[in-house]
LOKE-915876 format. One record per residue (C-alpha): residue in one letter; chain; x, y, z. Coordinates in nm, 4 decimals, decimal comma. Each point is the difference from the previous one (the first is absolute). Example, Ala and Ser with C-alpha at 12.3 -4.5 7.8 and 13.67 -1.06 7.14 Angstrom:
2
<rec aa="A" ch="A" xx="1,2300" yy="-0,4500" zz="0,7800"/>
<rec aa="S" ch="A" xx="0,1370" yy="0,3440" zz="-0,0660"/>
***
This chain:
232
<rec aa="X" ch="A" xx="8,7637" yy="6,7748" zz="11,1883"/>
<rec aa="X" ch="A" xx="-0,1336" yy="0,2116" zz="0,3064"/>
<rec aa="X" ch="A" xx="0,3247" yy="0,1103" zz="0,1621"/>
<rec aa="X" ch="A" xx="0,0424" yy="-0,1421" zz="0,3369"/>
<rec aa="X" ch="A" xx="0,0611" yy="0,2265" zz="0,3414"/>
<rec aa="X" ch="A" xx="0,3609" yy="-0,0320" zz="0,0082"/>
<rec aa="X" ch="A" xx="0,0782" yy="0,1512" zz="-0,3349"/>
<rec aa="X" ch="A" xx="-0,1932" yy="0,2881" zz="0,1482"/>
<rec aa="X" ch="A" xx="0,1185" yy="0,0115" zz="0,3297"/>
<rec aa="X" ch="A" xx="-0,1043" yy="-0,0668" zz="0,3070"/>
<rec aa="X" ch="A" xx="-0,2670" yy="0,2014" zz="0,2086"/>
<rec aa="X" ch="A" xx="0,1761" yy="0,2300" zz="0,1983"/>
<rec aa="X" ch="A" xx="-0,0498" yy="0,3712" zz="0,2051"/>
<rec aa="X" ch="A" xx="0,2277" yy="0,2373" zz="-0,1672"/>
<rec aa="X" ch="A" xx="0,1094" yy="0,2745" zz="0,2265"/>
<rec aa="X" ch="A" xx="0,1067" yy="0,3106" zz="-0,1894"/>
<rec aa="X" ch="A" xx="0,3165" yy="0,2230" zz="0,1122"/>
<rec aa="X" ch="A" xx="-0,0015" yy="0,4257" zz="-0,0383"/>
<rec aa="X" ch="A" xx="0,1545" yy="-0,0408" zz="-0,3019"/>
<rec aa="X" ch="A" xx="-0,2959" yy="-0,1579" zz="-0,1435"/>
<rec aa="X" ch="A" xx="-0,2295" yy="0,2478" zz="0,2142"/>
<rec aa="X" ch="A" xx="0,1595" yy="0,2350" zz="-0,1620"/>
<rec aa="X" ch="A" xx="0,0048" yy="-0,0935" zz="-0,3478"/>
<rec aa="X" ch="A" xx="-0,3797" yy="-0,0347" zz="0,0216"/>
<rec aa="X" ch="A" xx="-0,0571" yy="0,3523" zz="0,1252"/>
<rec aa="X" ch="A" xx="0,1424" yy="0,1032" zz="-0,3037"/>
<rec aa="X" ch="A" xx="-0,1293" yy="-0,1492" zz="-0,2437"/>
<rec aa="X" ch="A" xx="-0,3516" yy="0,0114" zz="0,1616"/>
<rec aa="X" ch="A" xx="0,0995" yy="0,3949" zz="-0,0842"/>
<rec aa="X" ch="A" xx="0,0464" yy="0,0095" zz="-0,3302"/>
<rec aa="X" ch="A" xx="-0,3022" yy="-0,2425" zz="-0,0560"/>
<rec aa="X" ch="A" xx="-0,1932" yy="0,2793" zz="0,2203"/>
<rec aa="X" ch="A" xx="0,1170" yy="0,2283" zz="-0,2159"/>
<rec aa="X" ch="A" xx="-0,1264" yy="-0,1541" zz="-0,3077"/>
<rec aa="X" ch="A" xx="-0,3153" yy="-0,0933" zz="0,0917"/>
<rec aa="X" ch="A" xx="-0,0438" yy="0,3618" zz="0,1267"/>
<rec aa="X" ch="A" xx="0,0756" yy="0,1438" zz="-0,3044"/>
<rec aa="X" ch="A" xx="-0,2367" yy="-0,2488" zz="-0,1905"/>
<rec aa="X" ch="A" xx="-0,2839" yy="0,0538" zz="0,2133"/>
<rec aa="X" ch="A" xx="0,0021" yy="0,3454" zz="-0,0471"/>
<rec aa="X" ch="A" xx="-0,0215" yy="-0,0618" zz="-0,3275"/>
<rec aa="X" ch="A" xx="-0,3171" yy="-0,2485" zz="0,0165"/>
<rec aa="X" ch="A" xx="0,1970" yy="-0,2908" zz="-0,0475"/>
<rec aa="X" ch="A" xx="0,0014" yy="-0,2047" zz="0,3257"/>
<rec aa="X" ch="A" xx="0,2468" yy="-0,2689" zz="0,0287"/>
<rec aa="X" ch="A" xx="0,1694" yy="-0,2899" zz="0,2700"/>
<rec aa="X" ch="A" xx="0,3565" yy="-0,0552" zz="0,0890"/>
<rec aa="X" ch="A" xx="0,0087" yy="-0,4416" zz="-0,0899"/>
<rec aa="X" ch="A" xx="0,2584" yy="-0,2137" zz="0,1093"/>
<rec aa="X" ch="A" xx="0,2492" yy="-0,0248" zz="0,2438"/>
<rec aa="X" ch="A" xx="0,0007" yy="0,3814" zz="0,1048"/>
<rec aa="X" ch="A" xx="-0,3549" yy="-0,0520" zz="0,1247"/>
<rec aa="X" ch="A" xx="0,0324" yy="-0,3510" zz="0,1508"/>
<rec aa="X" ch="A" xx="0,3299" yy="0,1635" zz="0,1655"/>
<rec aa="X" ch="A" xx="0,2840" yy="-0,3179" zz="-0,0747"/>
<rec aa="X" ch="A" xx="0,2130" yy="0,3266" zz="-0,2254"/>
<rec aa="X" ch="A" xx="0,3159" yy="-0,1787" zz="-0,0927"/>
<rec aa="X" ch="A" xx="0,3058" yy="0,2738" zz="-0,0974"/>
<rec aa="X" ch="A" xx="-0,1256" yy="-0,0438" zz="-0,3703"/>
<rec aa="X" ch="A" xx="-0,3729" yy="0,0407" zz="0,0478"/>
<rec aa="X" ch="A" xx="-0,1631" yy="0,2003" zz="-0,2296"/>
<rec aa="X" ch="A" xx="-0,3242" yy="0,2888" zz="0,0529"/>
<rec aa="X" ch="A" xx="-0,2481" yy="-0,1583" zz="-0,2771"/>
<rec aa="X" ch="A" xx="-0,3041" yy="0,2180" zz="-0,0080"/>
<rec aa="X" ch="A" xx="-0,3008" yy="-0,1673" zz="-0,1634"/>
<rec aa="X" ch="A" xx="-0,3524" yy="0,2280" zz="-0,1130"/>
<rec aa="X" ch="A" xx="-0,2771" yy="-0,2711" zz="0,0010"/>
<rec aa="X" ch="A" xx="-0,2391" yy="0,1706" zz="-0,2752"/>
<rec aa="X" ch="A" xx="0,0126" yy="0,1465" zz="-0,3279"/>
<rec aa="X" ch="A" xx="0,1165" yy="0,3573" zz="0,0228"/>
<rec aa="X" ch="A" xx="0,1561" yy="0,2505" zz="-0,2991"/>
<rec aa="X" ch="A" xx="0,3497" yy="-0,0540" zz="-0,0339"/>
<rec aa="X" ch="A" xx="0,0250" yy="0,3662" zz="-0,0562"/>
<rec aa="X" ch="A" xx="-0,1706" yy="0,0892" zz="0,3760"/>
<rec aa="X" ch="A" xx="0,2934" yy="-0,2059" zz="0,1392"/>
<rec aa="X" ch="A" xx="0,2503" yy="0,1322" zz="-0,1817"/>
<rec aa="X" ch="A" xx="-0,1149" yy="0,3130" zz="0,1077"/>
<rec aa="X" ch="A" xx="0,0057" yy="-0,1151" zz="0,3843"/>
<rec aa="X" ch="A" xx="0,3602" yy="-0,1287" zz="-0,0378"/>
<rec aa="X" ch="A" xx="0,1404" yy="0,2622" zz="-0,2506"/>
<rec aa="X" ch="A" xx="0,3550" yy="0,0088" zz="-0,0465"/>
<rec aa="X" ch="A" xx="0,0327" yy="-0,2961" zz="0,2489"/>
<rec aa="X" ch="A" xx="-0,0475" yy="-0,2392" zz="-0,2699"/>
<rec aa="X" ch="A" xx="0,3528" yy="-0,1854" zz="-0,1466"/>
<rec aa="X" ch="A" xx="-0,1245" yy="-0,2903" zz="-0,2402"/>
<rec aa="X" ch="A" xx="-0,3322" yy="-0,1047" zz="-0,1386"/>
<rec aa="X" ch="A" xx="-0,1119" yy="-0,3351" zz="-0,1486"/>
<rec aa="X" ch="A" xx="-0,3563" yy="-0,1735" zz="-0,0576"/>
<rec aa="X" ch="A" xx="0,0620" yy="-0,3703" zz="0,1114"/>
<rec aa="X" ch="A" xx="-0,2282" yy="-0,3114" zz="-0,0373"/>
<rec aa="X" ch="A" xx="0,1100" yy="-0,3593" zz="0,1440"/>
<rec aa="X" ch="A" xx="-0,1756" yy="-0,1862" zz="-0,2707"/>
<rec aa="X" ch="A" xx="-0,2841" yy="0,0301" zz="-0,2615"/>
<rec aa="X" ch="A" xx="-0,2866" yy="-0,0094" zz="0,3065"/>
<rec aa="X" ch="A" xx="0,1822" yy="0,1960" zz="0,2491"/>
<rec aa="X" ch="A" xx="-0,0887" yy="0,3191" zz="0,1001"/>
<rec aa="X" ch="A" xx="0,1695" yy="0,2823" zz="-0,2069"/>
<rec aa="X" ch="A" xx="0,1839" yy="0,2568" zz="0,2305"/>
<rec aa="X" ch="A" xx="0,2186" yy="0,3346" zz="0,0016"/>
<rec aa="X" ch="A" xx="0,2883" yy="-0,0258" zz="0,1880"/>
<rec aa="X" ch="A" xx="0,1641" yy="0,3385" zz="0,1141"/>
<rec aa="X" ch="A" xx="0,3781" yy="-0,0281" zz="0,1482"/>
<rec aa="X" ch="A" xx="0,0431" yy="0,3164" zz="0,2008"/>
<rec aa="X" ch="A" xx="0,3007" yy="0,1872" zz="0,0278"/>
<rec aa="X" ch="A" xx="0,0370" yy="-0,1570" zz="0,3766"/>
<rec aa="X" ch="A" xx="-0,0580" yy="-0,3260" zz="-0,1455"/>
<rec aa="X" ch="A" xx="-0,3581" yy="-0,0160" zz="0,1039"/>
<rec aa="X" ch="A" xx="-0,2613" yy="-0,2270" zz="-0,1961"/>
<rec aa="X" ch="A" xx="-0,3267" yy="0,1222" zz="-0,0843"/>
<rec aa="X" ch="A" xx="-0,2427" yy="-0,1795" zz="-0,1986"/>
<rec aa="X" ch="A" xx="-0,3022" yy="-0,0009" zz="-0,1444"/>
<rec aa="X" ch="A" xx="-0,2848" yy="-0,1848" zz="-0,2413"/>
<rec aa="X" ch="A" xx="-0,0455" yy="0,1082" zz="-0,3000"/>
<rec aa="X" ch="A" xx="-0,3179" yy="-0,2248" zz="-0,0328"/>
<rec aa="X" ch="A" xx="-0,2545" yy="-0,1127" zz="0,2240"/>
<rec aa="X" ch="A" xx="0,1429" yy="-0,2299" zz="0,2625"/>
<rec aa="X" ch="A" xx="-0,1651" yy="-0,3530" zz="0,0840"/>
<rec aa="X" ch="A" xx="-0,0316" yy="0,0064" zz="0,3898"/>
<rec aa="X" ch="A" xx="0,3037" yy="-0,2774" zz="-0,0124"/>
<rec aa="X" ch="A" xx="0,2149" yy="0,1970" zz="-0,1015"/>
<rec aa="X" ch="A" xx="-0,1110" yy="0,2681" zz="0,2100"/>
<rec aa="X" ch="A" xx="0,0393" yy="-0,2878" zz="0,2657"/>
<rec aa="X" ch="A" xx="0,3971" yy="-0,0614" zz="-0,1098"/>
<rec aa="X" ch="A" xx="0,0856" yy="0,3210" zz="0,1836"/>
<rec aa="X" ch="A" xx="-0,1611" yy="-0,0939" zz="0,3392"/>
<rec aa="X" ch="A" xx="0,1356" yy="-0,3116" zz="-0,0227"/>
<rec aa="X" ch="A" xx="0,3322" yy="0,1284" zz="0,0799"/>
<rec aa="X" ch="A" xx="-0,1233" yy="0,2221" zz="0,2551"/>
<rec aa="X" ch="A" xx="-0,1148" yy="0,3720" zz="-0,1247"/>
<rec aa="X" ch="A" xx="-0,0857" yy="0,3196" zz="0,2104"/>
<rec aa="X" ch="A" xx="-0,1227" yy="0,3691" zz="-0,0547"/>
<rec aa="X" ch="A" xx="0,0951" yy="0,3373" zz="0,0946"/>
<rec aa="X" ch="A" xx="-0,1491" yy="-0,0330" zz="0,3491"/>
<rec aa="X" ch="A" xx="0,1210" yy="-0,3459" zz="0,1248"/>
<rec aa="X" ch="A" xx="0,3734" yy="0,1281" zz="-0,0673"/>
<rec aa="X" ch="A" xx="-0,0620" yy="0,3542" zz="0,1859"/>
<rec aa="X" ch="A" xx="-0,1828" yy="-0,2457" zz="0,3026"/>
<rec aa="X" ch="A" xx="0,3347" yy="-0,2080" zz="-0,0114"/>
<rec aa="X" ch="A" xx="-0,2329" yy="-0,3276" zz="-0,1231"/>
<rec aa="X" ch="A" xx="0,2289" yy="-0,2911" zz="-0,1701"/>
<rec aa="X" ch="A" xx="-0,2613" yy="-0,3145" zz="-0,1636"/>
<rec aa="X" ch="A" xx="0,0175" yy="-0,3700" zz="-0,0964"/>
<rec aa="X" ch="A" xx="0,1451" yy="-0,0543" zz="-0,3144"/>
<rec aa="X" ch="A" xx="0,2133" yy="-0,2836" zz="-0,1414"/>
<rec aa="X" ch="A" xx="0,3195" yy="0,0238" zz="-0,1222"/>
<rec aa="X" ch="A" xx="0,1616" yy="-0,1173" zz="-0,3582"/>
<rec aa="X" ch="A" xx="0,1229" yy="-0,2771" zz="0,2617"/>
<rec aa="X" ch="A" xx="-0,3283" yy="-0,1212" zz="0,0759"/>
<rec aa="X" ch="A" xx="-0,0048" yy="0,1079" zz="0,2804"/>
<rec aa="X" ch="A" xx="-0,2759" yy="0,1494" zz="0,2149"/>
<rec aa="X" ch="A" xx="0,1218" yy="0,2700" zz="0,1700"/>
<rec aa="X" ch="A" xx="-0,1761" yy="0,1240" zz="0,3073"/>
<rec aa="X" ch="A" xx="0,0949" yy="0,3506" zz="0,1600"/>
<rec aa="X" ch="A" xx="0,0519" yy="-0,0238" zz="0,4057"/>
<rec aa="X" ch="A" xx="0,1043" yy="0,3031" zz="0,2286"/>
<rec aa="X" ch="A" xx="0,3652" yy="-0,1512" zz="-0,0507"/>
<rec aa="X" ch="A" xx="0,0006" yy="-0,0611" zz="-0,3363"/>
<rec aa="X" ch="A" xx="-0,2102" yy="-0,3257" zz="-0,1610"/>
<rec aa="X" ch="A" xx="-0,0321" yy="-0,3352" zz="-0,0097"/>
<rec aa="X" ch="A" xx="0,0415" yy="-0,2122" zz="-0,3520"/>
<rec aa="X" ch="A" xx="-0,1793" yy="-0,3205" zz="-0,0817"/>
<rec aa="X" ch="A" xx="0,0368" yy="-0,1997" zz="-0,3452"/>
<rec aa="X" ch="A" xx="-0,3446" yy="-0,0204" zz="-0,1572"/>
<rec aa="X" ch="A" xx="0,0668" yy="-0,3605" zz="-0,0356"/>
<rec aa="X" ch="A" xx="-0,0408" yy="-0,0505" zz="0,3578"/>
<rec aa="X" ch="A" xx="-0,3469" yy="0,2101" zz="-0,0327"/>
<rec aa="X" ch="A" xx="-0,3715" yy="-0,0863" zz="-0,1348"/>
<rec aa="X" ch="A" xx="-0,0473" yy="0,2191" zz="-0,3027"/>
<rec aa="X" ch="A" xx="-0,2974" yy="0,1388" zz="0,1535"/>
<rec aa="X" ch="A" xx="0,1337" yy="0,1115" zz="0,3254"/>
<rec aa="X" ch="A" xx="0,2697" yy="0,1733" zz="-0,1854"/>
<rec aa="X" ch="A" xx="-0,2419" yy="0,1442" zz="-0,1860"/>
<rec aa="X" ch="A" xx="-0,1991" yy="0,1650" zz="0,2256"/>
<rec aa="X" ch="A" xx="0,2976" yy="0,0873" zz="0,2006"/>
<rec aa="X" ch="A" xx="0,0977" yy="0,2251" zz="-0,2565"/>
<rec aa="X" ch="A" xx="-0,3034" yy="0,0861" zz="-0,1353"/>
<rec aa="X" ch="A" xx="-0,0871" yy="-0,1359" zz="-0,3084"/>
<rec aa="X" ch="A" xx="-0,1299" yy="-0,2861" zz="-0,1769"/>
<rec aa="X" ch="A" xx="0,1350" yy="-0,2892" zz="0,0373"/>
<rec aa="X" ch="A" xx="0,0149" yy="-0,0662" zz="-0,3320"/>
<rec aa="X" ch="A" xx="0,2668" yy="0,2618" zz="-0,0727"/>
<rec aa="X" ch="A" xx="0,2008" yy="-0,2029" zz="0,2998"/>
<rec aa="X" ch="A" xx="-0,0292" yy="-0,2881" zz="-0,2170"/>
<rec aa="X" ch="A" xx="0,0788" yy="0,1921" zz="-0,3330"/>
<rec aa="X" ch="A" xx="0,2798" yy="0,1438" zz="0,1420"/>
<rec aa="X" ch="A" xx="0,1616" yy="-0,3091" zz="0,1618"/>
<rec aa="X" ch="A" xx="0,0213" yy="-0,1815" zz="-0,3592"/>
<rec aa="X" ch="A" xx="0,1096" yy="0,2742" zz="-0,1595"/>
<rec aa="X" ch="A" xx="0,2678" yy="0,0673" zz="0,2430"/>
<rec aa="X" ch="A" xx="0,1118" yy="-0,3238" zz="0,0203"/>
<rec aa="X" ch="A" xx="-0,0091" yy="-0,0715" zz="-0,3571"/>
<rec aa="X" ch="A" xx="0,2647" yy="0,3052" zz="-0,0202"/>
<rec aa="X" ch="A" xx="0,2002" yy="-0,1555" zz="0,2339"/>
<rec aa="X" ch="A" xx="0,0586" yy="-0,3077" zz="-0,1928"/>
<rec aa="X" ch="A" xx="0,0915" yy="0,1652" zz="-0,3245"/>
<rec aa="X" ch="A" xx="0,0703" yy="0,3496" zz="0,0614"/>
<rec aa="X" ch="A" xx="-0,1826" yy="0,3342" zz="-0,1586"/>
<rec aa="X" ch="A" xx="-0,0825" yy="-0,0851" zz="-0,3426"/>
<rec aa="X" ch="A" xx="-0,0447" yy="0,3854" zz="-0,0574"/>
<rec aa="X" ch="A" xx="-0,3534" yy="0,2135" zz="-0,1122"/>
<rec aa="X" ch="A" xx="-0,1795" yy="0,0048" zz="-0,2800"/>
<rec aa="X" ch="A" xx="0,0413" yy="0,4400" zz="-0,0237"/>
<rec aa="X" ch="A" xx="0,2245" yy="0,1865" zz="0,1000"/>
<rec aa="X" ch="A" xx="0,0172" yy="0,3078" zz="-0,2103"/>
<rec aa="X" ch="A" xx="0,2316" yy="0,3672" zz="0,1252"/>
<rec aa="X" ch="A" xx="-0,1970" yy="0,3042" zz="-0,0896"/>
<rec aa="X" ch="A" xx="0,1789" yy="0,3022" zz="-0,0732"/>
<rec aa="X" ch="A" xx="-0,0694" yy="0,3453" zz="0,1756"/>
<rec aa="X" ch="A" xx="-0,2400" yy="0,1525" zz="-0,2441"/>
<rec aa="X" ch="A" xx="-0,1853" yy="-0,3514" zz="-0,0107"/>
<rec aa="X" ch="A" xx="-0,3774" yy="-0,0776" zz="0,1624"/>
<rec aa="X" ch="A" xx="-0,0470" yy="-0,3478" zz="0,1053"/>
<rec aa="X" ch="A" xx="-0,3308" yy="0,0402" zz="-0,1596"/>
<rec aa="X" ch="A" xx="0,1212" yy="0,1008" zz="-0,3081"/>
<rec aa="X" ch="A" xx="0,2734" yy="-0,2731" zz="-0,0175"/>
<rec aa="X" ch="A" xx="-0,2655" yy="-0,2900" zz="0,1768"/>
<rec aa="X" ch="A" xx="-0,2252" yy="0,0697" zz="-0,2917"/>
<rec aa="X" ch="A" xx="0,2692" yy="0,0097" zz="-0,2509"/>
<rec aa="X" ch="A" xx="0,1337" yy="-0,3626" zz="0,1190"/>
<rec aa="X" ch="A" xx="-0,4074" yy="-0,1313" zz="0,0154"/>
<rec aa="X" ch="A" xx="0,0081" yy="0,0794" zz="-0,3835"/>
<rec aa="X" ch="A" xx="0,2440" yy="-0,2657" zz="-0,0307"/>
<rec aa="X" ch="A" xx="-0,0686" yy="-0,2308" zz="0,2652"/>
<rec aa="X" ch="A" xx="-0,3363" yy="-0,1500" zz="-0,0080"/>
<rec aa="X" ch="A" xx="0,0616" yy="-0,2248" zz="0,3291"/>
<rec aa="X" ch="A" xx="0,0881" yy="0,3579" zz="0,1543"/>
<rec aa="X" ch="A" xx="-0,3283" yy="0,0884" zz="-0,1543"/>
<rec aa="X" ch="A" xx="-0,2315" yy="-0,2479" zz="0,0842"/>
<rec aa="X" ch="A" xx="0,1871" yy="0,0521" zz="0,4104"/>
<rec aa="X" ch="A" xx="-0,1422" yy="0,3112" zz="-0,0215"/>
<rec aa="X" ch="A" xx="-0,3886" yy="-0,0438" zz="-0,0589"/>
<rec aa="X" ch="A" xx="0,0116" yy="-0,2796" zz="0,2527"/>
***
């Protein structure tokens, strides 16, 4: 069942205070200082969710996402000792398969191991997503939130609007994507909010001395959804 306005919330404007000013100034910095680092590195990469939309909450996270294929060894080299945890993680047999770095800040990066479809690629915008330039120009984007909300940066702060109350196509090319990703993304988010997280289909720790090549291939041996994910 499509879930109605009110268990959204309303549309409303959403002035922020310093505090919140603030907090996004920061994290915008370390995020900078990321994405420097990768890019000097030759692996380019966006800031997604709500530290590029703006709407940072005191438990907001930097997630860092690279949109191509790159060496896991060139961005291990870009981050160096930064890096606290690593972990290849798939949500289920036909999902895209993805390192996940946890840096010592508590920074997100990741990263496909295989070839993205242009959805996925598409999941990332979806929430709102922006680059190395658009946080030194000060730029916020459209994103929506795991509310489903559409949140819409003003000089104040932003405006949020259920998707409900939206065409799927408007929404869509508010944001920028396709609008079937809108749609994808409304069942799926909606379906978690009736039961809950049912979990993902990988989730495996690497240790230090550990490649995610090495280990991806290792787990394809024995997997052959994993393996026929891969070729497609």
């Amino acid at each position: 069942m499509r879930r109605k306005t009110a268990e959204m919330g309303p549309r409303r404007e959403v002035a922020y205070t310093q505090e919140t000013w603030e907090r996004l100034r920061r994290l915008r910095e370390r995020a900078s200082a990321v994405l420097t680092l990768l890019k000097k590195n030759d692996a380019d990469g966006y800031v997604f969710g709500s530290v590029a939309r703006g709407d940072v909450k005191p438990g907001s996270d930097v997630d860092i996402f690279i949109p191509s294929t790159v060496s896991s060894i060139r961005v291990g080299l870009a981050l160096e000792e930064m890096i606290r945890e690593k972990s290849i993680v798939q949500a289920t047999p036909r999902a895209l398969v993805k390192a996940h770095l946890v840096l010592q800040d508590g920074t997100n990066v990741i990263f496909p191991l295989i070839a993205p479809r242009e959805t996925e690629l598409e999941f990332y915008r979806f929430g709102g997503e922006i680059g190395l330039k658009g946080i030194s120009e000060g730029r916020r984007v459209c994103g929506v939130d795991k509310r489903l909300m559409l949140i819409e940066p003003t000089p104040e702060g932003h405006v949020e609007t259920p998707l409900s109350d939206l065409s799927p196509g408007w929404a869509a090319k508010r944001i920028g994507v396709g609008q079937a990703i809108v749609e994808e993304r409304m069942r799926v988010l909606e379906r978690r909010a009736e039961v809950g997280r049912t979990g993902v289909y990988l989730n495996r720790t690497l240790a230090p001395e550990e490649s995610f090549e090495q280990v991806l291939a290792e787990i394809a041996y024995s997997d052959p959804a994993l393996r026929r994910r891969m070729v497609k």
